[in-house]
N, C-alpha and C positions, 0 to 999 in steps of 0.2 A: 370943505376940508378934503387934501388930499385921500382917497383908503388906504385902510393898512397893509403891508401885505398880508397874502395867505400861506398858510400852510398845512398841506392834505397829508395828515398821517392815514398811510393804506396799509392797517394789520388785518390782513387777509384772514377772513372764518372764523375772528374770536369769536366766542359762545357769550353772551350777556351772561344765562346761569351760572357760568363756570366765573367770572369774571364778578359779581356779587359774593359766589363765593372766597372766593380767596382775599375780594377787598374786607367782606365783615371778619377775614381769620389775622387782618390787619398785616396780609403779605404782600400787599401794592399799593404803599402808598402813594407814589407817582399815580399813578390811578386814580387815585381814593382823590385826589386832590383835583383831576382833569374834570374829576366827574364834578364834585363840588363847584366848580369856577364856569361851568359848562350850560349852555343849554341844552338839554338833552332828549332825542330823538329817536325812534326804532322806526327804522326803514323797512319796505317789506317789497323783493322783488318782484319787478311784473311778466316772468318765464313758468311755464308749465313744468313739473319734473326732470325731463329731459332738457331743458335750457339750466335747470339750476348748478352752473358750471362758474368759479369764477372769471374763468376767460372770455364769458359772455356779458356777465353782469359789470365788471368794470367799464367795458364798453359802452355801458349804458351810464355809469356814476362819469366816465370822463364826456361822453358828448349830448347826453339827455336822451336819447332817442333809443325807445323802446325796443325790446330783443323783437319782437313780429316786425320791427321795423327794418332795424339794422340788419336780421339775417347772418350776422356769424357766427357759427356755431364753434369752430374749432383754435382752439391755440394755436398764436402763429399765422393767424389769418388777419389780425388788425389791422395790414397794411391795406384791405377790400375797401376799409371805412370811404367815403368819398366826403361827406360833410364832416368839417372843422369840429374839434376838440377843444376843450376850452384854453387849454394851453395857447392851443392855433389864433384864438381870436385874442385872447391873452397879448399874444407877441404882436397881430394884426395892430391891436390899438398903440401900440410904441413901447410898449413895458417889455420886460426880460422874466423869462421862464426858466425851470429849473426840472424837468423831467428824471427821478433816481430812478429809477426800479420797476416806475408802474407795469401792470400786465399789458400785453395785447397791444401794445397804441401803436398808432401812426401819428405822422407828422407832417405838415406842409411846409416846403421850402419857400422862400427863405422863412429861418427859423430863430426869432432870437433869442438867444439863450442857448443851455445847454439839455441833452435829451440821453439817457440811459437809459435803453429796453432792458426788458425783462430778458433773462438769460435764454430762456427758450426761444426767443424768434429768431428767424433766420431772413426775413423780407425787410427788417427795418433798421438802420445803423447806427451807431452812435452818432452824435453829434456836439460837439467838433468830433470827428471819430480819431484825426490825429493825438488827440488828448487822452481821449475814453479807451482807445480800443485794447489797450493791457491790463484794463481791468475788467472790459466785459469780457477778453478769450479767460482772465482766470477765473472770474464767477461762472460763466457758462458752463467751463471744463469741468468746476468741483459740482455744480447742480448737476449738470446731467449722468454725471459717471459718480452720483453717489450712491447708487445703491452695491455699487462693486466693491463698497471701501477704499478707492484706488482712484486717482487720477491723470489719465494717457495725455498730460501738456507735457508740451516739450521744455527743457530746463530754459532754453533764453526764453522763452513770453512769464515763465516763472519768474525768470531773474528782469525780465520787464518789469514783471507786474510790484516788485521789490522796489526796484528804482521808481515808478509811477508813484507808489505811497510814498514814499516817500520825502514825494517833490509836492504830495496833495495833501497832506493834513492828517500822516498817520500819527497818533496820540501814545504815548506812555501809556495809558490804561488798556489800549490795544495790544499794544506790543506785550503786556501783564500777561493779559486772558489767553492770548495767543502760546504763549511760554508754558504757563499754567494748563491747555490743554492737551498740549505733546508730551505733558509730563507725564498727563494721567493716560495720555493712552499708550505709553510703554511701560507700567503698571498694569492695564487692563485696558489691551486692545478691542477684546471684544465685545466692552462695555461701552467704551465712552467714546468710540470715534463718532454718534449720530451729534453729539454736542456741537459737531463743525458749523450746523447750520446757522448758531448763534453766533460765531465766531465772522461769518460771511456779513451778518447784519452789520455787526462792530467797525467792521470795515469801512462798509458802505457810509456807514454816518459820518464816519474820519470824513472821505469822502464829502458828504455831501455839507457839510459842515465847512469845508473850506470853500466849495464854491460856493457855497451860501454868503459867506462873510463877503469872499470878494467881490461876486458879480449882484449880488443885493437884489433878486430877481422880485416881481413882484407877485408870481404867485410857483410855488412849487410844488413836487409831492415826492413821496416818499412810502418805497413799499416792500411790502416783507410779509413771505411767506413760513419761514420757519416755526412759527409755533401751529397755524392750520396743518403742515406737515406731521408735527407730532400729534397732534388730535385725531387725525385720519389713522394712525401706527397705533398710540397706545392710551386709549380712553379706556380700553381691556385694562391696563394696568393702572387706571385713575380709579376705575370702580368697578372689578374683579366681579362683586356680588350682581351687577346689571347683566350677565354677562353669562349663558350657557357652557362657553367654552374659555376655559380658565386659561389666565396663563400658568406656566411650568413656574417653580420656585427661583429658578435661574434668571427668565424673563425679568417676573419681578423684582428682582433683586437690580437686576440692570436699568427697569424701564418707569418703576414704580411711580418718580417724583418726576418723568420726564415733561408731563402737561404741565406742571406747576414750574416748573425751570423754566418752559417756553414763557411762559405770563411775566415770570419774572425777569426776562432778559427782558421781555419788552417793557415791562415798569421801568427799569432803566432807561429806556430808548426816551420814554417820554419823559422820564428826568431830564437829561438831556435837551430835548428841544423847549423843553417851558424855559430852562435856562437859554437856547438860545434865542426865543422868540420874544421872552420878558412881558415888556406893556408894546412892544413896538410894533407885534404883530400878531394876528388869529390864527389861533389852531386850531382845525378841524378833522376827529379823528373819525375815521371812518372803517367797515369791516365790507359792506357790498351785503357779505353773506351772513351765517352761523354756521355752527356745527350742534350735531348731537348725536348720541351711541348709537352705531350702525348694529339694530340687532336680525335685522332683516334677512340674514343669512344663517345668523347662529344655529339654527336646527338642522340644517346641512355640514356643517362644521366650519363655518366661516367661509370667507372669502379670501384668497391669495390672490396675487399676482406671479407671475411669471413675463420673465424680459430676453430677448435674444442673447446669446451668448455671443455672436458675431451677426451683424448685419450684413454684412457683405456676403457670409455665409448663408444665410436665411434666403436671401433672393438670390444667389447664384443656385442652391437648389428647387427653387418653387420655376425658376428659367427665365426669371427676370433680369435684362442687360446691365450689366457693370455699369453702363452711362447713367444709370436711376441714382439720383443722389439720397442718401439717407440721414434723419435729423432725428435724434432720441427728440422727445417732449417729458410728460411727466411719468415718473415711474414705469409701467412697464408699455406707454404710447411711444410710437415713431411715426414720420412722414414721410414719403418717400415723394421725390420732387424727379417728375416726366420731362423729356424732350418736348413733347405735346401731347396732346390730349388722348388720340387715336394711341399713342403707347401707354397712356395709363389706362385706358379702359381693358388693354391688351393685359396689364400687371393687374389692373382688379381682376380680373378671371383669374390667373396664376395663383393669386394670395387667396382665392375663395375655393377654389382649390384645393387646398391643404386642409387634411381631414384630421380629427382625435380620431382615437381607438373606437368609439364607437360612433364612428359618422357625423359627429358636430362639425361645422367647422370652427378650426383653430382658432383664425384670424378674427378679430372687427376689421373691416374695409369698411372705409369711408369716403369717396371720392369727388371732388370738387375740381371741375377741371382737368390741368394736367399735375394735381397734389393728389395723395391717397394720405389720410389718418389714419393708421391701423394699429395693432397693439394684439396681445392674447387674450382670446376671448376665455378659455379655461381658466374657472377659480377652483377646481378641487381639490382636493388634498389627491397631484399624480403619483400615481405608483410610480415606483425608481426603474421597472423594467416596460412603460408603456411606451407606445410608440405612433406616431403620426404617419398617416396614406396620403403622398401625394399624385392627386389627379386620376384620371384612367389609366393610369400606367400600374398602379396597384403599388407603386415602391416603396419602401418603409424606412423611416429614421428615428432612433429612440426618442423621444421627447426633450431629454435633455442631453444628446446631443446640439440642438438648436435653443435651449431655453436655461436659463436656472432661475429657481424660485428667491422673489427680492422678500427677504425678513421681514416676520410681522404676518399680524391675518387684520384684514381693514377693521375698525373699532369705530373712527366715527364718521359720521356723511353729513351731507350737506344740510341746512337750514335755512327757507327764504328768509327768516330774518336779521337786520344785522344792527349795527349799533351806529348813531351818529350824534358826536358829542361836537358842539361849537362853540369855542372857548375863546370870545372877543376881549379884546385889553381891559373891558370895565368887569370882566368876570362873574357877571350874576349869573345864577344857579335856577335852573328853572324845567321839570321834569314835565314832556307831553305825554300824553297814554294814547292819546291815536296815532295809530300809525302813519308815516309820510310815504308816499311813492317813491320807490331808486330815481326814477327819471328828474325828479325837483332835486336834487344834488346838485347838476350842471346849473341850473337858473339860477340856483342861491349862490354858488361861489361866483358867478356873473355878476349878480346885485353887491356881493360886497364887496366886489373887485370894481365896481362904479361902473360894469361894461352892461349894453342891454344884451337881449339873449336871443339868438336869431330865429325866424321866422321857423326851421325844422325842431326846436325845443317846444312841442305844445303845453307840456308843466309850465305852473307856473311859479317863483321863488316860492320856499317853505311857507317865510312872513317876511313880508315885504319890509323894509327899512331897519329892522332888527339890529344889523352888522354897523349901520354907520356909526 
């Protein structure tokens, strides 16, 4: 018998805890029901601390191969991968793939199917990119410029990006929530613009929903970061009392229900696809990671972030050349992309360089090549008159002239463990308590996509035969 297809839901960093909760207060029941009909699994990644990143660990769920193995550390650098993804061997064997969202990946040409990065990279393109590309300039545009409130796209790729959905499977219930929340945020702008990032999901599934029906790929995925978003922001306002440092009554009042909103857009999401996969196809949801309350800073008064106010600015005065291209990543990271090598080791010194008021330096640098990852190394609560020393030259610039601080003090961090539910068309219900390796994700969606699993996957599937 032919396999079914697959389908990889990637909700990035749901917390299991949190996700129990809210199903016994009977707030998910899309959920409640994935779970029931599911095989079910907790993954546990194979990264030390410092790898527990999800732009690592997908890495590992899309090509089996271990973070000591793979070696990438940084978002944005998927395109280093040199061994096939399963997509890759996917399209290798004859079938058609369907790539929305996921983190980090590459791709090998020729490709068949359709592939949509994640908004962050800048090494990897759409594909067909004549198709994709007015939807990823305006997903990327509203991701990276959202902590400004504001986003610098230009009105035609908006008015693209209008005509694109239009022509792909934007939905009445879209067009709804869309309407529904411009409304609320000219009532209360200062509350409800973070909502957008649900709104970006909404899209996406329009989206991904039409090429699904028409090109009938036989294995896809599909990924979404907005509710790990709000878990990282405001688990301070899920559970105030875990929490040294309270939020103000105003927070609350804006941020309070925000974790449970994210759970519930995504309940939806998987309403959604049980309707469209039916009996005809398996769904396999998956998280990579968790989350849990970041209290690991609370006694110093939390942790902020702070993001350049102008890039261009920042390295014209650290005296790095205009030719350095610069790529926001997440929250308050950027990349800055060298001529060669020999100039970014010349720009690492410049950005290490750059001192706080009392001799830290400012920046992380991180360099690979001719790429630097850097971002503000300062999490304290700055003073509004402090100021940054750049180099032996002793020069000073107030801090926020190059910086302003992005809302919010981080609340939750990372967890190796994550969730993975496989919900095959005969739907039995069947709970493991030992944990399974990240790396056996690639060999199981192998086995039930009837492909064997090449020689660099050393896991081996979860249990064999299971899926047919």
């Amino acid at each position: 018998m032919e396999p079914r297809p697959v389908i990889l839901l990637e909700f990035n960093e749901l917390s299991r805890g949190l996700m129990d909760r809210f199903i016994k207060e009977g707030k998910l029941p899309s959920f409640e029901r994935l779970y029931r009909e599911s095989h079910v699994f907790t993954t546990e990644s194979d990264g030390d601390v410092e790898n527990l990143e999800p732009w690592i660990q997908w890495i590992t769920v899309h090509s089996g191969i271990p973070t000591k193995t793979h070696k990438i550390a940084n978002l944005g650098d998927g395109h280093l991968l040199r061994e096939k993804s399963v997509w890759d061997l996917v399209s290798e064997s004859g079938k058609k793939i369907w790539v929305c969202g996921s983190m980090n990946v590459q791709y090998q040409v020729p490709i068949r199917g359709w592939v949509l990065p994640d908004p962050w990279t800048t090494e990897v393109k759409p594909h067909p990119a004549d198709d994709l590309l007015p939807f990823f300039r305006f997903v990327s545009a509203n991701v990276l410029d959202h902590t400004r409130n504001r986003t610098a796209l230009p009105f035609a790729d908006r008015l693209a990006f209008v005509r694109f959905m239009m022509r792909h499977g934007l939905s009445s219930e879209t067009v709804a929530a869309i309407v529904t929340q411009l409304i609320s945020e000219l009532r209360h702008p200062a509350r409800m613009h973070w909502k957008r990032a649900a709104i970006l999901d909404k899209l996406q599934f329009d989206l991904f929903r039409w090429v699904y029906r028409r090109e009938r790929p036989a294995f896809s995925t599909f990924f979404s970061n907005s509710t790990a978003h709000f878990q990282h922001l405001y688990w301070r306002n899920l559970e105030p009392e875990a929490f040294h440092v309270k939020p103000t009554p105003a927070e609350q009042a804006a941020y309070e229900e925000a974790i449970l909103y994210g759970y519930q857009q995504m309940d939806d999401l998987v309403r959604r696809f049980l309707l469209l996969a039916g009996d005809a196809a398996t769904l396999v949801f998956c998280t990579a990671l968790s989350q849990q309350p970041c209290l690991i800073y609370d006694d110093k008064g939390g942790k902020r972030w702070y993001r350049p106010r102008d890039f261009a600015r920042l390295l014209r005065e650290v005296g790095i050349a205009p030719s350095a291209r610069v790529s926001p990543v997440m929250a308050h990271q950027f990349q800055i992309d060298f001529d060669s090598e020999p100039a970014a080791i010349e720009g690492e010194s410049k950005l290490q360089a750059l001192r706080y008021v009392d001799g830290r330096n400012a920046l992380m640098v991180n360099r690979s090549r001719d790429r630097i990852l850097s971002g503000c190394r300062i999490i304290d609560d700055v003073d509004r008159d402090a100021v940054l020393r750049l180099g032996e030259s002793g020069r000073t610039i107030p801090f926020f002239d190059l910086f302003y601080q992005i809302a919010g003090i981080k609340s939750g961090m990372h967890h190796p463990d994550g969730m993975l539910w496989i919900r095959t068309p005969g739907r039995q219900h069947r709970v493991e308590t030992a944990k399974v390796p990240l790396v056996s994700v690639a060999p199981t969606l192998l086995e039930m996509l009837g492909l064997p699993k090449p020689t660099y996957m050393a896991a081996e599937p979860i249990r064999r035969g299971f899926a047919r």
